[in-house]
TORPA-4810 file (N, C-alpha, C, O; in nm, 3 decimals):
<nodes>
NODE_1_0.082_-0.119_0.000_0.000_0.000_0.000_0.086_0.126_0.000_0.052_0.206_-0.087_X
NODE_2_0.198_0.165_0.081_0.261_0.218_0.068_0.331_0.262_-0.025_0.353_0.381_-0.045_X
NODE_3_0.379_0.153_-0.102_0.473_0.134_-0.223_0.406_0.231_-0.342_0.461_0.316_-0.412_X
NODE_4_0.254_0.185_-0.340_0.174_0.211_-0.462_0.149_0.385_-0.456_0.131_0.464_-0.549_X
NODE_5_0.157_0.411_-0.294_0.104_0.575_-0.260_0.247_0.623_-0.276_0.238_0.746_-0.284_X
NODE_6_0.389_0.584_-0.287_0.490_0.670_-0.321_0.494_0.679_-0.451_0.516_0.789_-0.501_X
NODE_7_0.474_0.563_-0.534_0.445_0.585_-0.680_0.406_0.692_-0.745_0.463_0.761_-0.829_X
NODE_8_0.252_0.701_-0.675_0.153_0.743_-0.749_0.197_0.891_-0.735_0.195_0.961_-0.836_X
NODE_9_0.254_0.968_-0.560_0.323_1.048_-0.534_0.450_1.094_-0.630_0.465_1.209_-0.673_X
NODE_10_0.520_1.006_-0.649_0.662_1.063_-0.737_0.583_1.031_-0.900_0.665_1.089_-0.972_X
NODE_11_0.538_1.007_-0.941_0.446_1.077_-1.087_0.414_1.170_-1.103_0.404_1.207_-1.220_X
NODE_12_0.386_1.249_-1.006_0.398_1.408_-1.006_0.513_1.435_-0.964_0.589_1.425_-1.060_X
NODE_13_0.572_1.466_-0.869_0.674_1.522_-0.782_0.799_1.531_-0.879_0.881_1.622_-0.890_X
NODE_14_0.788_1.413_-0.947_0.994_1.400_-1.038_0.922_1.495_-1.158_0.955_1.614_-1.153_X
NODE_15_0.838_1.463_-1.255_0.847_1.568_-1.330_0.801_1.726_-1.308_0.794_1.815_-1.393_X
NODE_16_0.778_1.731_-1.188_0.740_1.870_-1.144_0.893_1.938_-1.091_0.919_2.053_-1.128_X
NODE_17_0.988_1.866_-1.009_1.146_1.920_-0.984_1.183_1.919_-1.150_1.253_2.005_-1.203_X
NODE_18_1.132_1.825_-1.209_1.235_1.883_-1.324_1.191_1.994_-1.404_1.267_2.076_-1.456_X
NODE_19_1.067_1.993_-1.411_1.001_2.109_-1.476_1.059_2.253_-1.477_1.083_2.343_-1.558_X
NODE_20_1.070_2.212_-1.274_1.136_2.374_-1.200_1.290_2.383_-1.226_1.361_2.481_-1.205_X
NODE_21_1.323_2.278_-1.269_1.482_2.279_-1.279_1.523_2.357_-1.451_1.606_2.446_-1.466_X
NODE_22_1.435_2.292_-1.568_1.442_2.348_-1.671_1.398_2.528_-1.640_1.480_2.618_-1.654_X
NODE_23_1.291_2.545_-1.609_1.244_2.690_-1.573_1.376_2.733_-1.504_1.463_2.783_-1.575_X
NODE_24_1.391_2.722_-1.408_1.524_2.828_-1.312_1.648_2.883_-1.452_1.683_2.993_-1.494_X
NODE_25_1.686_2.733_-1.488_1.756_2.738_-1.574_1.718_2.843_-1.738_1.785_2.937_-1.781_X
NODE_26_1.656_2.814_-1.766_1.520_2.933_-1.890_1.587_3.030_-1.866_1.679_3.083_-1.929_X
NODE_27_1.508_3.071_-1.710_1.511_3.203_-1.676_1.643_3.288_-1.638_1.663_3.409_-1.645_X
NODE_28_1.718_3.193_-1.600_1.865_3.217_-1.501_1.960_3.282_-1.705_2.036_3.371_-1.744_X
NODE_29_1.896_3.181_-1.756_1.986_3.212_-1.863_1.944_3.361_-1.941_2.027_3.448_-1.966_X
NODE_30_1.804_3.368_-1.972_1.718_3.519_-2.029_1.782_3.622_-1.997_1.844_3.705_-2.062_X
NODE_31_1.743_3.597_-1.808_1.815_3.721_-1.720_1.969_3.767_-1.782_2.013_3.876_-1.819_X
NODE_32_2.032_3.620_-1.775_2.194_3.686_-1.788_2.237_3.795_-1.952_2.308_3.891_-1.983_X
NODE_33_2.155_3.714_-2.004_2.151_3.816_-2.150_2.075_3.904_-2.137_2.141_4.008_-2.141_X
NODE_34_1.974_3.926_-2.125_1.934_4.093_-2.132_2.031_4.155_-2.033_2.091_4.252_-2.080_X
NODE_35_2.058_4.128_-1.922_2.233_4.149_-1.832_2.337_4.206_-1.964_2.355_4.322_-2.003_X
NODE_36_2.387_4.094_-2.008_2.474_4.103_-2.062_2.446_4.228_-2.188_2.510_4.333_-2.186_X
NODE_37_2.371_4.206_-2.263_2.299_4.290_-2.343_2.308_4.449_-2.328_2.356_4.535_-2.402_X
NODE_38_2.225_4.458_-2.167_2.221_4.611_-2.129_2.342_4.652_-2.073_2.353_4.768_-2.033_X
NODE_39_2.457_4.552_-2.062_2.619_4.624_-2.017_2.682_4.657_-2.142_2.781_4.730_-2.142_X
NODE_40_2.633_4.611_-2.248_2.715_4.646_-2.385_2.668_4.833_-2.389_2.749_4.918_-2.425_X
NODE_41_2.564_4.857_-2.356_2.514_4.993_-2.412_2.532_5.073_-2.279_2.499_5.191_-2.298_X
NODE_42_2.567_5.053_-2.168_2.539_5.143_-2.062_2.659_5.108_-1.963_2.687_4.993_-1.927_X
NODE_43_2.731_5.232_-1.923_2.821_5.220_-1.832_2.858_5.125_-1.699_2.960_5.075_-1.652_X
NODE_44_2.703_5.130_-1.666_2.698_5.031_-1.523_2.699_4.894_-1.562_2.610_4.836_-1.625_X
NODE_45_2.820_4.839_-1.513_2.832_4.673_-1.496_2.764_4.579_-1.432_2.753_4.599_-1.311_X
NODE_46_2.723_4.498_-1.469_2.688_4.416_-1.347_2.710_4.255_-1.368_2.638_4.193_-1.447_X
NODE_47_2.822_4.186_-1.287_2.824_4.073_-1.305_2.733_3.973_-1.353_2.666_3.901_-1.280_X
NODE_48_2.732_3.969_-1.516_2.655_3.814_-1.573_2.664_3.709_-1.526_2.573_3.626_-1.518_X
NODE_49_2.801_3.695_-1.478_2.863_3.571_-1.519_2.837_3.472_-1.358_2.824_3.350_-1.349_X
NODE_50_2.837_3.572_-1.249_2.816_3.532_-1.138_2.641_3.509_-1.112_2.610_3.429_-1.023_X
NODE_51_2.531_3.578_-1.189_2.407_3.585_-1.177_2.400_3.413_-1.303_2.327_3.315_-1.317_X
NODE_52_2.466_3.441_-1.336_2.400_3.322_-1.438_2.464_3.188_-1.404_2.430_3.095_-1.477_X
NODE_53_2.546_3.160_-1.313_2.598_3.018_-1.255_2.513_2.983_-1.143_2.475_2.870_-1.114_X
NODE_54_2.472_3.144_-1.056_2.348_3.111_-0.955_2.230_3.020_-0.952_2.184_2.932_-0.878_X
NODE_55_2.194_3.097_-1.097_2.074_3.042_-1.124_2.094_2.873_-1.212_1.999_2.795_-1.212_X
NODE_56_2.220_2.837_-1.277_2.256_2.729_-1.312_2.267_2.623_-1.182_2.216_2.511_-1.190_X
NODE_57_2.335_2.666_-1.064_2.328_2.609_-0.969_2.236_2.584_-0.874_2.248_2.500_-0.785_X
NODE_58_2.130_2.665_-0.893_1.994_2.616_-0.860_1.942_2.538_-0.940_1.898_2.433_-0.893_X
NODE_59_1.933_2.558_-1.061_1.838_2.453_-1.136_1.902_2.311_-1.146_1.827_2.224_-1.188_X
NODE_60_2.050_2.267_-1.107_2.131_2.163_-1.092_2.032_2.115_-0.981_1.950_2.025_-1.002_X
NODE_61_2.045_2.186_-0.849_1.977_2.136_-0.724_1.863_2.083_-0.767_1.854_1.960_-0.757_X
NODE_62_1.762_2.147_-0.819_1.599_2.098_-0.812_1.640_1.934_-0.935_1.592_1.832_-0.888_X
NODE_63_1.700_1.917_-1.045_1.760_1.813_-1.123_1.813_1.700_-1.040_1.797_1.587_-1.085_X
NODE_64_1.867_1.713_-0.939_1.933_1.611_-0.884_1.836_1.577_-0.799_1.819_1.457_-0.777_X
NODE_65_1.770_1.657_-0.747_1.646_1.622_-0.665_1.557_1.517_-0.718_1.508_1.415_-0.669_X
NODE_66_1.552_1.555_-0.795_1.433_1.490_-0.896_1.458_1.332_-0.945_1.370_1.250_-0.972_X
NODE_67_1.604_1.312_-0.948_1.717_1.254_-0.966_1.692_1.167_-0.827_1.597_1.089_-0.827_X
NODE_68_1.758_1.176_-0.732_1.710_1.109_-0.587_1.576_1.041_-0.596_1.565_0.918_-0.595_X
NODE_69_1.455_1.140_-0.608_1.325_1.088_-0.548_1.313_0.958_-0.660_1.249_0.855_-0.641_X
NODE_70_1.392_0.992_-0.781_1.360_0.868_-0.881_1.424_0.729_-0.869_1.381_0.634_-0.934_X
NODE_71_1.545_0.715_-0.769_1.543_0.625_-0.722_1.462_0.530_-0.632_1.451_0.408_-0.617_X
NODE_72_1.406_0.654_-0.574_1.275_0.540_-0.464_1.191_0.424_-0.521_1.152_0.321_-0.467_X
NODE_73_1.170_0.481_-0.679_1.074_0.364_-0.764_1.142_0.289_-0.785_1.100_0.173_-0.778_X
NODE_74_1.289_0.313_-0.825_1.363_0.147_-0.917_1.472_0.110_-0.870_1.578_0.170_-0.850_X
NODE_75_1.426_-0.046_-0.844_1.481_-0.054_-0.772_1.573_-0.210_-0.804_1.612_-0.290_-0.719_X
NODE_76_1.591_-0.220_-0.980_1.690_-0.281_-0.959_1.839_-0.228_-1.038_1.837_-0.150_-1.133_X
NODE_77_1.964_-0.284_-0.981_2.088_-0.264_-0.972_2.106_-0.179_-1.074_2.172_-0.077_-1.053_X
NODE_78_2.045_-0.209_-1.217_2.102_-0.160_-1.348_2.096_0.023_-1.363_2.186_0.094_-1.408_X
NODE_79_1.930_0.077_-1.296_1.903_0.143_-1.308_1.951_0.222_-1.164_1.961_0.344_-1.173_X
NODE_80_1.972_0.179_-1.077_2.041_0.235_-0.937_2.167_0.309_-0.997_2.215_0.414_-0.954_X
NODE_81_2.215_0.228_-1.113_2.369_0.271_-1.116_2.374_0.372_-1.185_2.438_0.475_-1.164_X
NODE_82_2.277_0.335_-1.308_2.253_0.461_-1.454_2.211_0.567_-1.348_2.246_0.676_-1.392_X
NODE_83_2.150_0.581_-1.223_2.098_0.745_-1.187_2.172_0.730_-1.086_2.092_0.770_-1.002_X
NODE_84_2.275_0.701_-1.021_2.367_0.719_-0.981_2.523_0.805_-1.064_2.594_0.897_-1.023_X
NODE_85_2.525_0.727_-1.189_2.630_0.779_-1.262_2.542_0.971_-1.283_2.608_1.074_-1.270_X
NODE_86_2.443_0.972_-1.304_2.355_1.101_-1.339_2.373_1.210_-1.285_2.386_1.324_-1.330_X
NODE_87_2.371_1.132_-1.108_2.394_1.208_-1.056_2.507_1.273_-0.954_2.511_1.375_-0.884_X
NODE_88_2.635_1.117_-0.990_2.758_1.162_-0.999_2.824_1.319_-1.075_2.904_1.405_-1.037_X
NODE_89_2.744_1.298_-1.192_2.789_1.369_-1.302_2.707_1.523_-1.296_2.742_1.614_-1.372_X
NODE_90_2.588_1.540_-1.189_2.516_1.654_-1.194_2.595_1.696_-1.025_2.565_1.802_-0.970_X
NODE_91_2.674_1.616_-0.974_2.701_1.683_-0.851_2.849_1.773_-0.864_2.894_1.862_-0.792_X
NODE_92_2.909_1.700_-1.003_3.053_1.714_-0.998_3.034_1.878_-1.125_3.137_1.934_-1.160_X
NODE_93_2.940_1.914_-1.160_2.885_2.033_-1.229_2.826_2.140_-1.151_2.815_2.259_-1.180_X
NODE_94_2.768_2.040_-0.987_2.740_2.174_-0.944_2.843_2.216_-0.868_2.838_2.335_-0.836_X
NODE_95_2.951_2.141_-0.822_3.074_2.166_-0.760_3.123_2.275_-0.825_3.125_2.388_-0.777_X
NODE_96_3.183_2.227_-0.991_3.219_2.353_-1.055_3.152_2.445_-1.047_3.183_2.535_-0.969_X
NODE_97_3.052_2.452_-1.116_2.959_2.630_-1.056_2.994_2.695_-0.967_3.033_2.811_-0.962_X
NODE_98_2.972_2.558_-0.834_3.049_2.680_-0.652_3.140_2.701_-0.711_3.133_2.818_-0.750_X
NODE_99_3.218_2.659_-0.740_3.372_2.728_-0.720_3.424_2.840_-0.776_3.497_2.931_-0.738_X
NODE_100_3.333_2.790_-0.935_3.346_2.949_-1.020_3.279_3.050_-0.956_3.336_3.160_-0.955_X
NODE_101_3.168_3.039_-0.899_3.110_3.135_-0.862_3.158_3.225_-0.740_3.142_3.345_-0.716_X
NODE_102_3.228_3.116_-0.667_3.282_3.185_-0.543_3.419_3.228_-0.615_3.458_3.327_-0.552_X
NODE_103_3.478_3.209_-0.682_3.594_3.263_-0.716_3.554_3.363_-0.788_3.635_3.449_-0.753_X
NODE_104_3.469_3.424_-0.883_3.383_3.544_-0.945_3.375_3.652_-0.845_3.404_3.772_-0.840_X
NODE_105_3.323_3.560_-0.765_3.225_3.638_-0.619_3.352_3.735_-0.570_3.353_3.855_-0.593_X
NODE_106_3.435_3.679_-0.515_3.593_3.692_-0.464_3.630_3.829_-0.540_3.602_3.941_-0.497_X
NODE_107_3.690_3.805_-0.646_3.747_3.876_-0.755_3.668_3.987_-0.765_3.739_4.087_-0.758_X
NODE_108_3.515_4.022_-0.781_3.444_4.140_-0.762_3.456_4.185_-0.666_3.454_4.308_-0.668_X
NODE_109_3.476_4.115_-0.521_3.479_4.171_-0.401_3.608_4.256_-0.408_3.610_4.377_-0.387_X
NODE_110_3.702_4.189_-0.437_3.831_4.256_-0.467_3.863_4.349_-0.522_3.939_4.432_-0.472_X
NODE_111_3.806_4.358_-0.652_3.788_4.457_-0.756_3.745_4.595_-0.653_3.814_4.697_-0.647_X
NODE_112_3.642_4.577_-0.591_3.567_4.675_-0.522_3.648_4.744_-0.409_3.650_4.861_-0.370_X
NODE_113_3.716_4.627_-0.367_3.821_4.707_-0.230_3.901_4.803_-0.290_3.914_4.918_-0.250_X
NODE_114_3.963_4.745_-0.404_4.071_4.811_-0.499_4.028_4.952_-0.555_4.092_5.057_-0.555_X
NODE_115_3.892_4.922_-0.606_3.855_5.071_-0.639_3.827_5.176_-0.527_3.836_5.291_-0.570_X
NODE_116_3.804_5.169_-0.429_3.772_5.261_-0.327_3.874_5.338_-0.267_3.847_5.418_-0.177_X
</nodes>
């Protein structure tokens, strides 16, 4: 009984994280170009590059999520491993993001001490 009510539960739930994961991502990317866009014509800068890994690194999160809950249904070895490797491979992407991002992050901070 249980089994059948997590089912019926993650039939919505996994394609709804991924839904939100494509959207963040949509949007994370739109934002950074009209960003990028309105720094070509106007003096004031504003980091793209750090706004648009944000929002990449969110939409990683809600993906891997989605990723997890989809293990609860299957549950033999072959497919444990295939969304395992998935999400080997979506953890070691959002790693990079932190790092770029905090190293972005850094470097503007810096930038800023420097100018003052």
């Amino acid at each position: 009984m249980l089994g059948s009510f997590l089912e019926a539960i993650l039939e919505w739930v996994v394609p709804i994280c991924e839904l939100i994961a494509a959207i963040v991502i949509l949007i994370s990317v739109g934002i950074a170009f009209f960003h990028y866009v309105r720094n070509l014509f106007t003096p004031a800068e504003q980091d793209v590059k750090i706004n648009l890994m944000s929002g990449m690194s969110l939409g990683i999160e809600f993906a891997m999520a989605a990723e997890i809950l989809k293990t609860l249904e299957n549950h033999d070895i072959e497919t444990l491993l295939l969304l395992g490797g998935v999400i080997l491979i979506r953890v070691v992407l959002a790693l990079m993001i932190h790092f770029e991002l905090k190293e972005s992050h850094e470097s503007v901070v810096k930038d800023k001490k420097d100018g003052q």
